[in-house]
NUSE-753465 format. One line per field, with one value per atom (N, C-alpha, C, CB): residue number from 0; residue in three letters; chain; atom name; z, x, y. Coordinates in steps of 0.1 Angstrom, whole numbers, plus 5000, padded with zeros to 4 digits. Glycine has a CB too. Example, Ala and Ser with C-alpha at 12.3 -4.5 7.8 and 13.67 -1.06 7.14 Angstrom:
<recs>
seq = (0_0_0_0_1_1_1_1)
type = (ALA_ALA_ALA_ALA_SER_SER_SER_SER)
mol = (A_A_A_A_A_A_A_A)
atom = (N_CA_C_CB_N_CA_C_CB)
up = (5078_5078_5078_5090_5071_5071_5079_5057)
east = (5132_5123_5132_5113_5128_5137_5129_5141)
north = (4943_4955_4967_4955_4978_4989_5000_4994)
</recs>
This chain:
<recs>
seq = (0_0_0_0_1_1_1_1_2_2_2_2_3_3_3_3_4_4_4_4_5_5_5_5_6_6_6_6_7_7_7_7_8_8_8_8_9_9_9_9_10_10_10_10_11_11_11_11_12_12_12_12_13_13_13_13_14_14_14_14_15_15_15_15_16_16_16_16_17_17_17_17_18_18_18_18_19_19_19_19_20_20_20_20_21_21_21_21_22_22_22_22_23_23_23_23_24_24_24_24_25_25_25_25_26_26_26_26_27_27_27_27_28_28_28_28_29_29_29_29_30_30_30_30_31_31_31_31_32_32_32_32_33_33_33_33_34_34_34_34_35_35_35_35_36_36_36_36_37_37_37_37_38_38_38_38_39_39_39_39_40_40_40_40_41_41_41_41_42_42_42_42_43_43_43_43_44_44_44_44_45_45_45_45_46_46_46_46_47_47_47_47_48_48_48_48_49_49_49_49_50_50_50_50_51_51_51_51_52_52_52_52_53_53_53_53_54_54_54_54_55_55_55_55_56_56_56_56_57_57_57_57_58_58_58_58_59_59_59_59_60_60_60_60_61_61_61_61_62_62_62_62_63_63_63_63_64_64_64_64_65_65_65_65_66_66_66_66_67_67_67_67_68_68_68_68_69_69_69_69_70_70_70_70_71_71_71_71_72_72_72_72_73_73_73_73_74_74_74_74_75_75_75_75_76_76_76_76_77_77_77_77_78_78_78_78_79_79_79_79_80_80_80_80_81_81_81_81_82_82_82_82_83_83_83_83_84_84_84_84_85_85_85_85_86_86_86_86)
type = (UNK_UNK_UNK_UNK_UNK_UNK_UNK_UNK_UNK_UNK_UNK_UNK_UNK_UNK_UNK_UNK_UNK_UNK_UNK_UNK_UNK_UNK_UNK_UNK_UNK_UNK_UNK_UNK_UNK_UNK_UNK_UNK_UNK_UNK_UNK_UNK_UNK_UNK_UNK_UNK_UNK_UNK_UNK_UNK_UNK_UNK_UNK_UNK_UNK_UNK_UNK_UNK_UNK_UNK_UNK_UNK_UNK_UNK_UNK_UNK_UNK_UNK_UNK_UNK_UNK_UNK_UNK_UNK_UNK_UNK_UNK_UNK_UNK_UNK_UNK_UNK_UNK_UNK_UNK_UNK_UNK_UNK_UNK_UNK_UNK_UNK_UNK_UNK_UNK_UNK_UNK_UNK_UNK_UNK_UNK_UNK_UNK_UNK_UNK_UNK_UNK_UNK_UNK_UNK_UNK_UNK_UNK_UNK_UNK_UNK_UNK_UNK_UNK_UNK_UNK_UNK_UNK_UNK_UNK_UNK_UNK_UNK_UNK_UNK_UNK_UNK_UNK_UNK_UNK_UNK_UNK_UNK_UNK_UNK_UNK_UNK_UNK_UNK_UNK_UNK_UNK_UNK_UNK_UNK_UNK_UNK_UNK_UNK_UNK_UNK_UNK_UNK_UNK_UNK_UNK_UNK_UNK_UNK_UNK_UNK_UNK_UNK_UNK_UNK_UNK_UNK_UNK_UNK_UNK_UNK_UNK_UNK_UNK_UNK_UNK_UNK_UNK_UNK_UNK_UNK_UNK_UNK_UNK_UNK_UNK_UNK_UNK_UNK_UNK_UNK_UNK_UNK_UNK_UNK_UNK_UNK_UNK_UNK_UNK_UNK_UNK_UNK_UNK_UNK_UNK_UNK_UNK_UNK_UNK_UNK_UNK_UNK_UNK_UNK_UNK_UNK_UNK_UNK_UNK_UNK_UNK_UNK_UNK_UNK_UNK_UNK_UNK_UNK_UNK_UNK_UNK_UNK_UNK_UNK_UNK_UNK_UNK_UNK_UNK_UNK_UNK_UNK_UNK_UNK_UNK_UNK_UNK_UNK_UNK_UNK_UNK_UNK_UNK_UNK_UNK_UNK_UNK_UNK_UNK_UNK_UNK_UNK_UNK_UNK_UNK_UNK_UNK_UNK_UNK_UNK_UNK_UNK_UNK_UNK_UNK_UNK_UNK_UNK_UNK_UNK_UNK_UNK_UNK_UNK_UNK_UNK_UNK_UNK_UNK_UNK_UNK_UNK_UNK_UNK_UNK_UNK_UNK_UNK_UNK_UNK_UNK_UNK_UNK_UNK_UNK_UNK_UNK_UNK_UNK_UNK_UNK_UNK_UNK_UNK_UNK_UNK_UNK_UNK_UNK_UNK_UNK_UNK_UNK_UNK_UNK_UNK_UNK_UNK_UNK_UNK_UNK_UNK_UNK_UNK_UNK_UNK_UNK_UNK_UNK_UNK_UNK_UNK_UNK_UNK_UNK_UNK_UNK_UNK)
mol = (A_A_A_A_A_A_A_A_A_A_A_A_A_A_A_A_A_A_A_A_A_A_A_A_A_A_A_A_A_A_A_A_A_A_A_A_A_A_A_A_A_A_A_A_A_A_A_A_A_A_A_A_A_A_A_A_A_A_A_A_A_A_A_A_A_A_A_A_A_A_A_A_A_A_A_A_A_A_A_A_A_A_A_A_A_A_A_A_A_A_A_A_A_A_A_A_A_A_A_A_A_A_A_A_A_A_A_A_A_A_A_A_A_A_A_A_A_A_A_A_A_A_A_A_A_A_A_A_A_A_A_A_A_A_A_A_A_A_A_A_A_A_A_A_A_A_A_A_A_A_A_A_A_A_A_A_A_A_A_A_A_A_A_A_A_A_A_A_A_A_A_A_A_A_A_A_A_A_A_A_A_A_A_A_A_A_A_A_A_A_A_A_A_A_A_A_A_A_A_A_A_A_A_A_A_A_A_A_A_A_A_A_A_A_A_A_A_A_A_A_A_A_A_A_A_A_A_A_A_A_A_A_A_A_A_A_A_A_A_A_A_A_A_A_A_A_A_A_A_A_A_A_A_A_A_A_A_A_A_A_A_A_A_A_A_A_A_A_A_A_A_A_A_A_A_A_A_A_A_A_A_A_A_A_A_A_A_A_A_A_A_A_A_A_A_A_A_A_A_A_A_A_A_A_A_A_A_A_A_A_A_A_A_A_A_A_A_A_A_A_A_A_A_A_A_A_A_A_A_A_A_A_A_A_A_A_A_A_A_A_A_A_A_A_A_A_A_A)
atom = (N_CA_C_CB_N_CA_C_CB_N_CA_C_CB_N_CA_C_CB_N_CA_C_CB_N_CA_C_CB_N_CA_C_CB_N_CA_C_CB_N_CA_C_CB_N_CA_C_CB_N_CA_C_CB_N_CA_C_CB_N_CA_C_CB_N_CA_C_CB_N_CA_C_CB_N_CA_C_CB_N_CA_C_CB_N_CA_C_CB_N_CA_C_CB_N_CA_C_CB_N_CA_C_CB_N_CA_C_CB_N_CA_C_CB_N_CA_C_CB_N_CA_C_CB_N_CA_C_CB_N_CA_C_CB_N_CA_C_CB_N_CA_C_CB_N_CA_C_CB_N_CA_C_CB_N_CA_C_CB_N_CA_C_CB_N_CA_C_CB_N_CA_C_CB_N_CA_C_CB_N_CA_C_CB_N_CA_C_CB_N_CA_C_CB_N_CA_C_CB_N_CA_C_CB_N_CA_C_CB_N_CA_C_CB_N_CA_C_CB_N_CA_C_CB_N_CA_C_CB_N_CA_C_CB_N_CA_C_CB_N_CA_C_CB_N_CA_C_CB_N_CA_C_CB_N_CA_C_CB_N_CA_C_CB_N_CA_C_CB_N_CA_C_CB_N_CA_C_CB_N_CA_C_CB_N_CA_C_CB_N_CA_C_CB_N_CA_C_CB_N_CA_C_CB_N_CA_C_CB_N_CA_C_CB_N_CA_C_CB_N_CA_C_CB_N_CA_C_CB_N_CA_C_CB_N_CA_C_CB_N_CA_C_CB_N_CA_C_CB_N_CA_C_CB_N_CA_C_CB_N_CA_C_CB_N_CA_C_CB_N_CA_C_CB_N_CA_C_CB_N_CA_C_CB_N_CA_C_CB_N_CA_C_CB_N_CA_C_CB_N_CA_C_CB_N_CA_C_CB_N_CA_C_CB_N_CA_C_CB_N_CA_C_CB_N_CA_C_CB_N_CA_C_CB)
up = (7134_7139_7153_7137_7152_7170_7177_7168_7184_7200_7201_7221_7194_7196_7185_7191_7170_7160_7158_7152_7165_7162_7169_7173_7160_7163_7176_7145_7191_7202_7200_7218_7204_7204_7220_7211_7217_7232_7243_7228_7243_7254_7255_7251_7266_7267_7280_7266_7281_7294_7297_7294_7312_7324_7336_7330_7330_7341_7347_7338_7361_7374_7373_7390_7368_7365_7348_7377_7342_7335_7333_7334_7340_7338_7334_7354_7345_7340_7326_7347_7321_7304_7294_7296_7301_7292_7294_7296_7303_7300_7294_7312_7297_7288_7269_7293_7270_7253_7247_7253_7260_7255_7257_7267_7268_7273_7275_7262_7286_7292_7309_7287_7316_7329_7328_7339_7339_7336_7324_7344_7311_7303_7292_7297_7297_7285_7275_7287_7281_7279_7271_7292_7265_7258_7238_7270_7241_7229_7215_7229_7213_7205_7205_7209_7213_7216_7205_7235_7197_7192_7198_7183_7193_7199_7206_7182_7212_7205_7195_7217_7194_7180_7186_7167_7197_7203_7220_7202_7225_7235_7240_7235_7255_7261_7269_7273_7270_7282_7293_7275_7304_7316_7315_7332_7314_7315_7330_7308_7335_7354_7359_7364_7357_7359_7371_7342_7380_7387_7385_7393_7389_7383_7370_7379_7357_7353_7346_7348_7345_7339_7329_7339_7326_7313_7301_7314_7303_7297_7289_7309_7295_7292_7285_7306_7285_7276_7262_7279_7259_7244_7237_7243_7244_7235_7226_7246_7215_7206_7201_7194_7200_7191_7175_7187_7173_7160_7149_7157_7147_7136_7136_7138_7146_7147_7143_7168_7151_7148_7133_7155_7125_7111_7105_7105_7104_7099_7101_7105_7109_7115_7104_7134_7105_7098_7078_7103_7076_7062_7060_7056_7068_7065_7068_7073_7076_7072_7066_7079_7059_7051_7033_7055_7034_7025_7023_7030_7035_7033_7030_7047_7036_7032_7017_7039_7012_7001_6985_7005_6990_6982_6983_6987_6994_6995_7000_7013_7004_7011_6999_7019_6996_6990_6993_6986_6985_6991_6988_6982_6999_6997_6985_7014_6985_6976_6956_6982_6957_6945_6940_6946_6947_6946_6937_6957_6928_6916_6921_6900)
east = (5834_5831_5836_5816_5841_5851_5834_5864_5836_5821_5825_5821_5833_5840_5829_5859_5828_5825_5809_5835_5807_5788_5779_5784_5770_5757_5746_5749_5747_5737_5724_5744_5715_5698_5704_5672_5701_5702_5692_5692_5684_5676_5677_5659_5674_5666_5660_5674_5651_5638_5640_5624_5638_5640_5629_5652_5623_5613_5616_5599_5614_5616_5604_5616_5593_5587_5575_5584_5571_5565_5555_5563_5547_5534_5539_5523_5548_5552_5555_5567_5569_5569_5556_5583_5548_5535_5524_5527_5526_5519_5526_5515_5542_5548_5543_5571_5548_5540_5530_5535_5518_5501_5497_5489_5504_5499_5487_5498_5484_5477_5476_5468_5468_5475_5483_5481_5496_5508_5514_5519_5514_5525_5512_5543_5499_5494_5493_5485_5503_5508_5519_5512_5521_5534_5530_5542_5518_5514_5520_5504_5528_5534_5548_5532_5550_5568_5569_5574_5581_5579_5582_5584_5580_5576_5591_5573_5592_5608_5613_5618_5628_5628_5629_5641_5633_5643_5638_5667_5632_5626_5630_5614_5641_5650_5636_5668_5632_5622_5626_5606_5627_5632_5617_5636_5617_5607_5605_5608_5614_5612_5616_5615_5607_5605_5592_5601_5591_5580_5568_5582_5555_5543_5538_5545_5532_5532_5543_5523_5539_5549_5551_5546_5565_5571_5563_5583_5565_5562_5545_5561_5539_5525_5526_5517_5534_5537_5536_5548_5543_5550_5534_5566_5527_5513_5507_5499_5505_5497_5482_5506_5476_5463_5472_5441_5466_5470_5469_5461_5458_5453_5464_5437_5465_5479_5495_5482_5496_5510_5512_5509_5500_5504_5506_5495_5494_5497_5511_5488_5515_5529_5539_5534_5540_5546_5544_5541_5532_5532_5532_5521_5533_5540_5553_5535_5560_5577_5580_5587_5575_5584_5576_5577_5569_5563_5574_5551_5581_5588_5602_5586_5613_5621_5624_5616_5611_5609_5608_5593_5600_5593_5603_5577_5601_5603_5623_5588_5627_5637_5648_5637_5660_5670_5686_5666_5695_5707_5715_5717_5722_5719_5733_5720_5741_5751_5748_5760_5733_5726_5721_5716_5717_5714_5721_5716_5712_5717_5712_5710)
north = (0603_0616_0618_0619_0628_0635_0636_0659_0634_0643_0654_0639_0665_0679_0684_0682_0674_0677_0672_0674_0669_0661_0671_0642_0675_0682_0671_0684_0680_0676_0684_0679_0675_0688_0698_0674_0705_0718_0710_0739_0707_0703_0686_0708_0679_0668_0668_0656_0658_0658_0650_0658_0644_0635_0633_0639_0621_0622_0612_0623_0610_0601_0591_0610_0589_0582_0581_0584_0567_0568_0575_0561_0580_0586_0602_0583_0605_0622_0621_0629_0609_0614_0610_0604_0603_0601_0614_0587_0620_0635_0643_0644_0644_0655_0649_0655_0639_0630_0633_0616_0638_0635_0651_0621_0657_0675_0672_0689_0664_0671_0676_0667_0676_0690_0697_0688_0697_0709_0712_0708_0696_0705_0707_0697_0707_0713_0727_0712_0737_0750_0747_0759_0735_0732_0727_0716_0729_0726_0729_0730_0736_0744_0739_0757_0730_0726_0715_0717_0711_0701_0686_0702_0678_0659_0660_0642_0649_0645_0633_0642_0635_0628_0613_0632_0609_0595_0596_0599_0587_0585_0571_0587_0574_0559_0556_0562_0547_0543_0530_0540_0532_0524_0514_0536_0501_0495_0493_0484_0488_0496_0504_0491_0510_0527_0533_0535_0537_0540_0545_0544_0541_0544_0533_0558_0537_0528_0524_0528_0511_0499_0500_0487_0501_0502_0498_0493_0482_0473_0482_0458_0485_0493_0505_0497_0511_0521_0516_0526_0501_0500_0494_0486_0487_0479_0489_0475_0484_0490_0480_0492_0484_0472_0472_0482_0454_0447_0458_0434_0463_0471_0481_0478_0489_0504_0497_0511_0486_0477_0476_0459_0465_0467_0480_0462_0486_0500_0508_0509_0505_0511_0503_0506_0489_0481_0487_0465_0489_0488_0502_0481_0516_0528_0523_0541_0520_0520_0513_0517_0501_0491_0502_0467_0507_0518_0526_0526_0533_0545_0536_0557_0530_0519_0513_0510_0510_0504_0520_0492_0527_0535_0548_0537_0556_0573_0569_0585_0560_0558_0562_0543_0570_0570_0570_0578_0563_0563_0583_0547_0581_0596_0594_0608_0583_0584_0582_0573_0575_0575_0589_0567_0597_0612_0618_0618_0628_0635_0650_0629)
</recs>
């Protein structure tokens, strides 16, 4: 695919530090007037990045990690289709 010919989203966001993109993420203070915006789909995160630490962003508890694991290997295994098998 040409870059002339590939579909870009109109927007992306840039924050200079972790904690800003984790409020724009969570709304709450200033971008709580944003409630209505949608998520985004692809989030780059600088693990040294200023404020909090990268690294702290990614932790999840064991319980949320699996669950995560056994919804995608669910959707992969189950709901996932080749789109070339498609009738």
């Amino acid at each position: 695919m040409h870059p002339e010919s590939a579909s870009y989203p109109d927007k992306a966001r840039h924050f200079l530090d972790n904690q800003s993109g984790l409020d724009y993420l969570f709304r709450p203070g200033e971008f709580s007037r944003y409630t209505e915006m949608q998520r985004p789909h692809v989030i780059l995160l600088d693990l040294r990045l200023a404020g909090v630490e990268g690294i702290d962003v990614l932790p999840v508890g064991f319980d949320n990690f699996k669950k995560l694991l056994d919804d995608l290997g669910f959707y992969w295994l189950v709901w996932n289709v080749n789109p070339n098998t498609r009738k």
